[in-house]
Structure formats: C-alpha cells, structure tokens
Phi, psi and omega in degrees: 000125184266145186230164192257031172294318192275019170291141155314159180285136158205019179099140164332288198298306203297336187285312174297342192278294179317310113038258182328317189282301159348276201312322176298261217321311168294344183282334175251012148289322178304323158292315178280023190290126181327130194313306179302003170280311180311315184308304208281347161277332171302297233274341170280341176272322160323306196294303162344321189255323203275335208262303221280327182280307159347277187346302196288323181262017172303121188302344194270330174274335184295316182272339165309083217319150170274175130351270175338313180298315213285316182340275168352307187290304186313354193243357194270308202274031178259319192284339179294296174334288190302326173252036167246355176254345260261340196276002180268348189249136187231125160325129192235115155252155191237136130262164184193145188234134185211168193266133163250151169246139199252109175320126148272134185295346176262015178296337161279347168270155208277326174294323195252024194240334173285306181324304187245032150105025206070235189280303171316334202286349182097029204228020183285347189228133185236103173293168172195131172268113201253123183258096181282137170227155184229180174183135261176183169217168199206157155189140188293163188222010147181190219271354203271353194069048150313081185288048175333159201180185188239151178298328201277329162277324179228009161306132182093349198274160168314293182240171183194088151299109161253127203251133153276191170285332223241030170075350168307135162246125160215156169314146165224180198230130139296089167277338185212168196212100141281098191274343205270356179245341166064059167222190183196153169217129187251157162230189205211162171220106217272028185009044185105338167282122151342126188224141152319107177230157193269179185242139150299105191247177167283099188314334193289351208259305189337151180216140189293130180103355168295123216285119177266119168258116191263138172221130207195198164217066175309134169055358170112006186291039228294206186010070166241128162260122137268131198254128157166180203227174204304139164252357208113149198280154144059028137345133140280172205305287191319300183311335230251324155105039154228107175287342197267016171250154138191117206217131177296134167268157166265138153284124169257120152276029180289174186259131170256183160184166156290145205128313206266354192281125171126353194263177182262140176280096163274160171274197182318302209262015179075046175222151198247152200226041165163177189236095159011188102213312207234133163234159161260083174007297169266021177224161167264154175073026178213096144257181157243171189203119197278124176333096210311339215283309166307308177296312187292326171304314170286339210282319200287326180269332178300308192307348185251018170087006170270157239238125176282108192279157172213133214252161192216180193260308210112009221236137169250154198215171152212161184300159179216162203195126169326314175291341175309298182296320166338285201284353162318288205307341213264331206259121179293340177293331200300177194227344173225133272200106197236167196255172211240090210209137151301107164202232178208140201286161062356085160293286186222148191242112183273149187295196158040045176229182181266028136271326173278000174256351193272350211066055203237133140295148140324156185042004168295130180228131179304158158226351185210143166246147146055049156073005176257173168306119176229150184219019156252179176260282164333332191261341159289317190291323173310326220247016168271322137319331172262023164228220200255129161274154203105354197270160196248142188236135195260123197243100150245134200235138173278129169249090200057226157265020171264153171235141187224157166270138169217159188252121184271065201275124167325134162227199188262134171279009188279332200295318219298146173278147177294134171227000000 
C-alpha cells in the first residue's frame, strides 16, 4: 500500500483526495469482516471489558485493608484494650504508723551526762512514732468491690483509701494478705453503686511476643498505659532476685515504675493477664508481673480472711551442672566431693524440718521429685508447690556415688523455726 507521504509532488489537493480515499478503504474493511468475525471481536471485547471489570471489583480487593486503615487499627487497639478495663483500675494510698527509737541528741554532751547521772540515765534512745504513706495501684474484680493488689502495697497499713478513675473515693478493708505469692485483696463498699470491673484472662494461654499493657498510677501519676510485649514466662522468683516468694513471673518491657504495683498487665483484648509487682532496678525495660492465674487459685480464700497454706522441705538448694561439680571436685579446699551431674545441691538442711526427718544431707544432689526429672533450682520449688501440704513426695537424690529414694512429707511454711 503506497501512502501519500511517497506521492509524487502533484499538488495538495490530489494529495488529500488520495488521503481520503486511504482513509475509506481501511475504514471499510472493518465493516466487511465476515459476521462471525464481528461476533467474535463483540464478544472478546465484552469479555475483555467483563475481565477488566472483574479485576476492579474483586471481592478480595475490595475487603483488603489500606495501609492507612491497618496503621489505624494497629494504634486503636492499645484504646480498646483499655477502655474495656480502664475505669477498673484504681489508686490505693495507705498510711501506717510505726515507732523508731530516735538518738536523743543531748545524749553525748558532757553538761547533760552530768545533769542526769551519766550513761545510766536513759536517754540514749527516744521511740517516736512516725506515719509513713504509700501508694499503689489496684482493680477491681467483681460487683461485690473486691480488689486484687499486690501484698506489698498495703500490708501493715492503718489506713487504706480507694480513688477511681470517674473520682469515688472509698475506705477501703484487707481482708486477706499473702507475702509469699505477694498478693492481697481489698474491698470497697460501694453502697449500691455501679462499680467498674475488669475481665480476668488466662495467664496460661500467654505466649512470649504477645502484646503487653500495663495499666497503673506511676509515681502518683494516675491512669498511665504503657506498651510493650510479653518478654518470658515462668521468670522464678530467685532470677528475679526475692528468693523468699513464690512465684514464676511473666517479663515485660512495658514500662513499670513505682506506683504500678498492684495494677494491672493486659492482653490485645483488655483482659488481664498479671499483676505489676516487680522492676530491676538496675536495667530499663525489665519489668514482672505475677501471673493471674496465680491470683484466681487464691483470691477467694484471701477474700475471706484465710491464711494461705504453702507446703515446704526445709532445704536451702542451688543448680547444679556438671561442670559446676568438676571445679567442685578439682578445688583442694572442697570439703566435698559432688558427682558429676545435672541436678539440684542440698546446701543446707534446717534443722526441725521434713527434709531433716526424712534424712536429706549437704551435698546431696536431687535429680528427680515425685518421679519427674529436675535440673533446676526453680524447678524443685515448682514442683513441691504443686501439691498439698502434708502429702508425702518421693526425692531421688545421688549421695557420692550411690542413688538413694527418700520419702518426704510437706509440712506448712508458716510452721518452718527461723535458723
């Protein structure tokens, strides 16, 4: 096909006329294409146009989130959390009063040691009574006003005030006190009034990387949330450095402060799933929390003023690791001779205790309690909490070179004599 750029010069018009004539012929092949060509060019441009349409509306695209939306979500659901506990959490201040003996100050002068006879006279010491305030955080847990806390905020106090968020101030009573789990439950009386309560989740269900909300009153500070997530389960006590509890902790870097203790740790969905207690002083981002799970086994009996039983050996232990016995074994100085095994030391044996009537030594190291395996320290305590006292627990332990069974009965730690 010749076009009329490649035409002779024969003049403009003859140029347009070929143009024109061009322009018809290709215009009227499109109309003679045989009808079924015609079809079959409607019907790929129907599909062509139906697929194109598809495309756009595809339900999958449709229901896919923007960016902007999930942001949005992801920053919603710490306010969610919160305003499904957040009117539950409350500020607990306390006074208490306690006696100091105070140097008197003219005890050392020489005009008043003559005056009052000398040394004899009595005046080296002044008690005075003194009111200490504290302050805490708390939340409620059901309509009767019933409070968890931590033992540590209001053991001993006098007094006990509970402020909400929406500003009801009430007295508030101790009914019950635990130190060795360090929890407490207070109430309130809420003379008929609506009272906010919190929902209660499973600690067991927590998982590490799970999103942590701290909710509290730092430093007098009230309602302050803090973010941040589960960092590991079941911390014992000892790592945590108060050997004389016990309890496995949840870790957090949600922010603690004083002040937070006693308040509550949530999950995504605002239910809570530990109680504040604890920070490490000497790091940022390392707070515990006692597991609630822990609280719910006990809350019922704290509320009714009963005495938390915990049942014990007698025993002071530590981990033990082969190589740990080696550099025992190696040091001329030892006094003892340890096998060279994963388990847990027998440090010491308090006297008048069930480890000392059962016959458990120094150096002796358990390797099993009640027939499971233990190669922890934490992990003998766990599993001697988990039965009843008075129950009897079967300790097989390596002695030199012998393994012996000895039979144990659990008695009350309230019962063990100080030594």
């Amino acid at each position: 096909m010749i076009f009329p750029a490649s035409l002779p010069s024969v003049g403009l018009v003859f140029r347009h006329i070929v143009a024109v004539a061009v322009t018809l012929l290709l215009t009227n092949s499109l109309w003679i294409l045989p009808v079924s060509a015609q079809a079959q060019t409607q019907a790929q441009t129907q599909a062509n146009s139906q697929a194109s349409t598809q495309t756009t509306i595809a339900p999958e695209a449709q229901s896919r989130p923007s960016p902007v939306a999930s942001v949005l979500s992801a920053e919603s659901f710490v306010a969610n959390a919160v305003r499904t506990v957040g009117g539950a959490v409350v500020r607990i201040d306390t006074e208490r009063t306690v006696t100091r003996n105070v140097p008197d100050m003219f005890y050392d002068d020489p005009f008043f040691r003559g005056s009052f006879g000398g040394r004899g006279g009595g005046f080296q010491n002044i008690p005075q009574e003194e009111r200490l305030r504290g302050q805490g955080s708390g939340f409620i847990i059901n309509n009767s006003g019933d409070i968890l806390t931590n033992a540590h905020v209001v053991d001993g106090a006098d007094l006990v005030t509970v402020t909400l968020k929406d500003g009801r101030s009430f007295e508030g009573l101790v009914e019950g006190v635990d130190a060795v789990t360090d929890l407490a439950v207070v109430r309130i009386d809420p003379a008929g009034e609506d009272l906010p309560v919190s929902r209660l989740g499973d600690s067991d269900d927590v998982e590490v990387g799970d999103w942590a909300i701290a909710v509290g009153n730092p430093l007098g500070l009230d309602n302050t949330v803090t973010l941040g997530i589960v960092s590991t389960l079941k911390r014992s006590s000892a790592a945590v450095g108060i050997p004389d509890k016990r309890i496995d902790f949840i870790q957090t870097d949600a922010a603690i402060n004083p002040g937070n203790s006693g308040g509550p740790l949530l999950n995504a969905q605002g239910e809570v799933i530990g109680i504040n207690t604890a920070i490490r002083a000497d790091a940022m981002g390392i707070g515990f929390a006692i597991p609630i799970n822990k609280a719910k086994a006990i809350q019922a009996s704290l509320a009714k003023g009963e005495r938390i039983a915990h049942p014990y050996l007698g025993v002071q232990i530590a981990t033990l690791t082969p190589d740990m016995a080696k550099m025992n074994n190696e040091d001329p100085n030892s006094a003892i001779e340890l096998p060279i095994t994963d388990g847990v030391l027998v440090v010491r044996v308090l006297p008048n205790t069930p480890a000392a009537e059962a016959g458990l030594r120094r150096g002796d190291v358990i390797t099993k309690i009640a027939g499971m395996p233990v190669k922890r320290a934490d992990q003998l305590q766990s599993r001697v909490d988990e039965v009843k006292v008075g129950e009897f627990l079967s300790v097989t332990l390596r002695r030199g070179s012998s393994t012996q069974t000895l039979s144990v009965k659990t008695a009350d730690l309230s019962t063990q004599e100080s030594a």
